[in-house]
N, C-alpha and C positions, 0 to 999 in steps of 0.2 A: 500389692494393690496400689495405684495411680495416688498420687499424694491428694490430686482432686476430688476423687471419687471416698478417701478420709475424711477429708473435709465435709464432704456430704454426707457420710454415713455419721459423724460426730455433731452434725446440726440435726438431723434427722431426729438423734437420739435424744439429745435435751430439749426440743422440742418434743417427744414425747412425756419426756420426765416431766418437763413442768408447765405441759399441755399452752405451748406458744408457738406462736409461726414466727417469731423473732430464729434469728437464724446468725449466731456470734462468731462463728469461726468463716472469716474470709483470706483470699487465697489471690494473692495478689503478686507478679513478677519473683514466681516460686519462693515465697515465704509467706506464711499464714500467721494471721494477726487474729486476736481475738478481741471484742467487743463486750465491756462491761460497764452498762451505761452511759457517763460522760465524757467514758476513757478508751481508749484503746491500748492493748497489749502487745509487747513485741518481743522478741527475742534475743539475747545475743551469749557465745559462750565464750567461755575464759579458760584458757588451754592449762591442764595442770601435767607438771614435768617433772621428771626425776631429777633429786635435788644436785648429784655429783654430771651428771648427763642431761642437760637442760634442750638438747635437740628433740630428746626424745618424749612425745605427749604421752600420757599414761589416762587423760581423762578429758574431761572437760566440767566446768558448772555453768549451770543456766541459771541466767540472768533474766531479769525483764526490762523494759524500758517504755517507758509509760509517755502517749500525747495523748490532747485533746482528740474527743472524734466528732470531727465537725460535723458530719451528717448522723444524724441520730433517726431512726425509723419507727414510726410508729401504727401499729396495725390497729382497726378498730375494734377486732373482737376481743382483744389486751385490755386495751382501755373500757369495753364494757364491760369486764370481768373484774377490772381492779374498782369502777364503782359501784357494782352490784355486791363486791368485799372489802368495803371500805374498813373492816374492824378485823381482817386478817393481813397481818405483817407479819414477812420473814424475821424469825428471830436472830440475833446477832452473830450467832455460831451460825447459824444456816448462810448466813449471806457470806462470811469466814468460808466458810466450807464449799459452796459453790466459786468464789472466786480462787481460791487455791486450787482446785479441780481444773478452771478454767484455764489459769496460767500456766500448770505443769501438760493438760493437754497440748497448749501452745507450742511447749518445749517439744515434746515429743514428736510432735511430729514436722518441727522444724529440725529435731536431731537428723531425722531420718536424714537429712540432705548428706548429712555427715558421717554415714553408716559406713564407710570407705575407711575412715580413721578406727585405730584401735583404742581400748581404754573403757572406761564405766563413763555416766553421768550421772553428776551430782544434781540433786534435784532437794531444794531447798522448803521444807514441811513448815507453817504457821503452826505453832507448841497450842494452839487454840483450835487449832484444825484435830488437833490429837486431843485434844479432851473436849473436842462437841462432836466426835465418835464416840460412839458407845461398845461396836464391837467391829468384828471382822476388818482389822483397819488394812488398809493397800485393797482388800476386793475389787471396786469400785476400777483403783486405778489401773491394776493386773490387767484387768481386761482391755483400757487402751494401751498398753508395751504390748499386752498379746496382739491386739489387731494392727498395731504398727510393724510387726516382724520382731520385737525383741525379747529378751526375755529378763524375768524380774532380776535376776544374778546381777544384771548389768547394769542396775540402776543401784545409787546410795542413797535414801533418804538421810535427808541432814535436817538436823532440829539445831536454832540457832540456842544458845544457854543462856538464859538471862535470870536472872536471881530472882526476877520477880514471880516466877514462876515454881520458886523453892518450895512452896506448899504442897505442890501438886507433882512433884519429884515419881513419888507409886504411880499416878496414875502415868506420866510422861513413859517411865519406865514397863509397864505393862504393854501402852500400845506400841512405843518403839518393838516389845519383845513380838508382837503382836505382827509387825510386816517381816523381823526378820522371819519367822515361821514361814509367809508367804516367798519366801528366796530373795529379799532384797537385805543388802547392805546396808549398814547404819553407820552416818558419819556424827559428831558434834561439833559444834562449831563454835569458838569462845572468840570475841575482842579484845580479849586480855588473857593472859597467864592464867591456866586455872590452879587457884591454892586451898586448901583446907581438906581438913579429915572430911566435914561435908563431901566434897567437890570429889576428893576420892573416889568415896562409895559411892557415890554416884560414876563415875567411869566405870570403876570394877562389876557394880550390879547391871552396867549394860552391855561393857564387852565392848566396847562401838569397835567396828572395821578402820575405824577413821578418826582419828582428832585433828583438828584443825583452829589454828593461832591465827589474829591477824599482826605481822608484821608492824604495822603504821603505828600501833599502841608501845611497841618496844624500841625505837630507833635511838633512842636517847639512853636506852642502860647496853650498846650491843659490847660497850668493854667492862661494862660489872662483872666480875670474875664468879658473884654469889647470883646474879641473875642467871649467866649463863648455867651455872650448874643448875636451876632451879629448870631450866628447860631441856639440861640434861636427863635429870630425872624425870620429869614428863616422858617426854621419849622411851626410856625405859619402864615406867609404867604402861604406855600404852603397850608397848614390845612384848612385855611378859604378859598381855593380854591377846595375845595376835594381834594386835592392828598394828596401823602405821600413822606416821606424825606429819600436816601437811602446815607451811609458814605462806600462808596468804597477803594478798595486798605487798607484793614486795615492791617499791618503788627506787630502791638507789640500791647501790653495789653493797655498804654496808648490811644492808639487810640480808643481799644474796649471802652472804659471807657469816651471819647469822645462823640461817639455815645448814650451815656449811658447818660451821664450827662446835654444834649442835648437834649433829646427826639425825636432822629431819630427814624423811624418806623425798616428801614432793613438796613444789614451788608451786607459788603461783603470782603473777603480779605486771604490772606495765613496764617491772625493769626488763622485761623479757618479751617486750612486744616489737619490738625493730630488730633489737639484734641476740641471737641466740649463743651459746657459749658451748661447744663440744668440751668431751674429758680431758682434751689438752690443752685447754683455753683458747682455743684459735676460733675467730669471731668467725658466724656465714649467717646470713639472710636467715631472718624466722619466715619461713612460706605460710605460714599457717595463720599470727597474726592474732589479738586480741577478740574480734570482733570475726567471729566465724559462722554467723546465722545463717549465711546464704549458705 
């Protein structure tokens, strides 16, 4: 289907959802941008590469990039319906949940441009979007990867970790179990080194496809002999789980050399945005490039 005629069958349908003639996803010099009220939504992906073979792209993540929208549209049957409901407001997971919906729609169907490349896309889940669902979680979104042409296999949902969400660990855990059922991949994604028996059981009770380190938090221990083993063993606890181990945000050579010395599977990062590094170190043009949304 015509990437235009998506765009319209996806304004069509939230406009039905939530009975508006506002119409958010526009389609502008082949790349679609979404509209959430003062903002507009954009796209861009971040090529991830096998760690010994950095020519080769194995994925991508989507990003967003957030302007001003200067033209903002207002119909007036909207505004006679929000004062004749002045005492009903979206609750805060519903607006959570609608904007995450709104931005991974974005993605998707600005990946399509990209359907030529091989590899998954990482598509990045709000941990609040997973517990202001109550059941069935990825339904919803299954159904835009099916009307784009893809299928759920191809996508990793990635839940970012953060502590503050420790409480809620079963529930996080249930919906992640929850989309892999529906065929999508689960990645994690930590800013820091994950340590403790906590943080264990937690990988091991979900299995993830994926763990994912950012880089920029470690630059300063890459010759700790005890750090490095400490992300040796990560590595092999992911391993003995199936997945793989990906070192994100790489920005200087040391860090490439990190991932290297480690036995991360995948890269990702701006050190790898001009010039790419075959298996026998001899530098050639990256064609592909950080910013791949067109």
């Amino acid at each position: 289907m015509p990437l235009q005629h998506l765009v319209e069958y996806f304004n069509d349908r939230l406009g039905r959802e939530h009975r508006s003639s506002f119409r958010p996803f526009i389609l502008e010099e082949g790349k679609v941008s979404g509209l959430f009220g003062p903002i507009r939504i954009d796209s861009f992906f971040a090529p991830l590469r096998q760690t010994l073979k950095p020519t080769v792209i194995v994925g991508h993540t989507a990003q967003i990039s957030v302007a001003p929208n200067k033209t903002q549209h207002l119909y007036e049957s909207e505004i006679e319906a929000l004062l004749a409901n002045k005492t009903v407001q979206a609750s805060d997971f519903e607006s959570i949940i609608n904007f995450d919906r709104l931005c991974r729609t974005v993605h998707m169907l600005n990946y399509l441009t990209l359907a030529h490349l091989q590899g998954v896309l990482f598509l990045e889940v709000d941990p609040r979007h997973i517990l202001g669902i109550k059941r069935d979680h990825g339904v919803y979104f299954e159904e835009v990867i099916v009307r784009c042409g893809f299928e759920t296999k191809n996508v990793v949902i990635v839940l970012a970790v953060n502590s503050q969400y420790a409480r809620y660990y079963q529930e996080l855990i249930k919906g992640l179990d929850n989309y892999r059922r529906r065929g999508y991949q689960i990645a994690l994604k930590y800013e820091y080194l994950p340590q403790g028996e906590e943080t264990a059981d937690f990988i091991a009770n979900i299995a993830p496809n994926f763990v994912s380190v950012s880089a920029r938090t470690m630059e300063d221990q890459v010759y700790d002999d005890n750090f490095l083993e400490k992300l040796r063993q990560l590595k092999k606890r992911v391993a003995s789980l199936g997945g793989q181990t990906i070192l994100q945000q790489i920005d200087e050579k040391k860090s490439d050399l990190l991932a290297r010395n480690t036995d991360f599977d995948w890269v990702e990062g701006n050190y790898y945005r001009a010039i790419a590094f075959d298996y026998l170190g001899h530098s050639k043009p990256d064609h592909y490039g950080l910013n791949a949304s067109k």
